[in-house]
Steps between C-alpha positions, in 0.01 A plus 500: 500500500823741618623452136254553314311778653631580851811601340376781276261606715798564743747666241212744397416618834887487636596687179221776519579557841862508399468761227251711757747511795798536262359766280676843691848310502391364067400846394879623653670211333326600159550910484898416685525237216341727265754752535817298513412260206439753265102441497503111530431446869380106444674183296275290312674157371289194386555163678341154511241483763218204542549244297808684298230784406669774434411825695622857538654590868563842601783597787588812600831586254797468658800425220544751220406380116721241395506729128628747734811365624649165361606351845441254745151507686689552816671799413136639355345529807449825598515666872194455547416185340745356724295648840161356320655180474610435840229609641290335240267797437577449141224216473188700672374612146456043492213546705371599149573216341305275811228688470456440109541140569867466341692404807427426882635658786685140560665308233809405335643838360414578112834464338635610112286330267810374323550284773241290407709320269725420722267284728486127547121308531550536842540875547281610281242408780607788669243670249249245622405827784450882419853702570545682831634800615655320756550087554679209690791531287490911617529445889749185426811624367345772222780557258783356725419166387521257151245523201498132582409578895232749401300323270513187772325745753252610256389137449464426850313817505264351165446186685372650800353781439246559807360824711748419771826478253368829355428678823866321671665690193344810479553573903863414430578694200346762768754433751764477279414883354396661818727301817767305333715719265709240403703430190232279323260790501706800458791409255603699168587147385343410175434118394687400168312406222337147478690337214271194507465190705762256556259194367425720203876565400577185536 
């Protein structure tokens, strides 16, 4: 029952409340954003959502156009983009997304679409669930740990998917953000690109 309507129903009234509560600190994001990105305070990228549909996200921009300067994504990131990241205020214009049904507030995190190539059988199950803004690979390790590692957690995640996994996340990706200001959470670190799965290359 959770997953097929208790779910949604919780995403839509989670992310509504989200956008309400959030909307003095979104509106400063988007006119600060506004005036440092030269007019383009959001990024919009497609990526593979429910069953490898592809969506639109939209983030909060926080590297400068790639057509802009030809170097590394870590060296794009602006000032600011760097605060928005750590803190993770860079994924409040999400809510969006929940609320039009593309992601869920918990799920395995929407990734490049090229990726999907890359995939055995066995991960592409991870797009068996909407995307999240925040998952069990997210409070367990983040981008300090393996492609491989990741896409494990987000399959124990797919198998049991439940109110109480959900809820167990979400409070934790809360304590995380708000008590714990460790290294997982608040790291300028950026994951290297998936280059496709060991079973696949081989």
């Amino acid at each position: 029952m959770y997953k097929s309507f208790g779910k949604r129903f919780f995403d839509i009234i989670s992310a509504a409340a989200g956008l309400i509560i959030l909307s003095p600190l979104f509106l400063f994001l988007k006119l600060l954003l506004f005036f440092l990105n030269k007019g383009k305070p959001f990024f919009f990228q497609p990526r593979p959502g429910l069953f490898c549909k592809i969506f639109v996200i939209v983030k909060f921009k926080t590297m400068t156009d790639s057509n802009e300067n030809p170097i590394s994504d870590n060296d794009r990131i602006t000032p600011i983009g760097k605060f928005l990241r750590r803190t993770s205020l860079d994924e409040i214009p999400q809510l969006w997304n929940v609320l039009k049904g593309d992601m869920s507030l918990v799920g395995p995190r929407p990734l490049l679409t090229e990726y999907l190539t890359g995939y055995d059988q066995n991960q592409l199950r991870r797009h068996n669930v909407k995307p999240g803004i925040t998952g069990w690979a997210q409070i367990n390790g983040r981008n300090e740990i393996s492609w491989e590692e990741k896409f494990s957690l987000d399959l124990y995640y797919v198998d049991n998917l439940s109110f109480n996994l959900d809820l167990k996340i979400l409070l934790i990706t809360l304590k995380k953000l708000f008590l714990q200001r460790n290294r997982t959470f608040y790291s300028d670190k950026m994951m290297e690109k998936f280059t496709g799965s060991k079973s696949v290359m081989n």
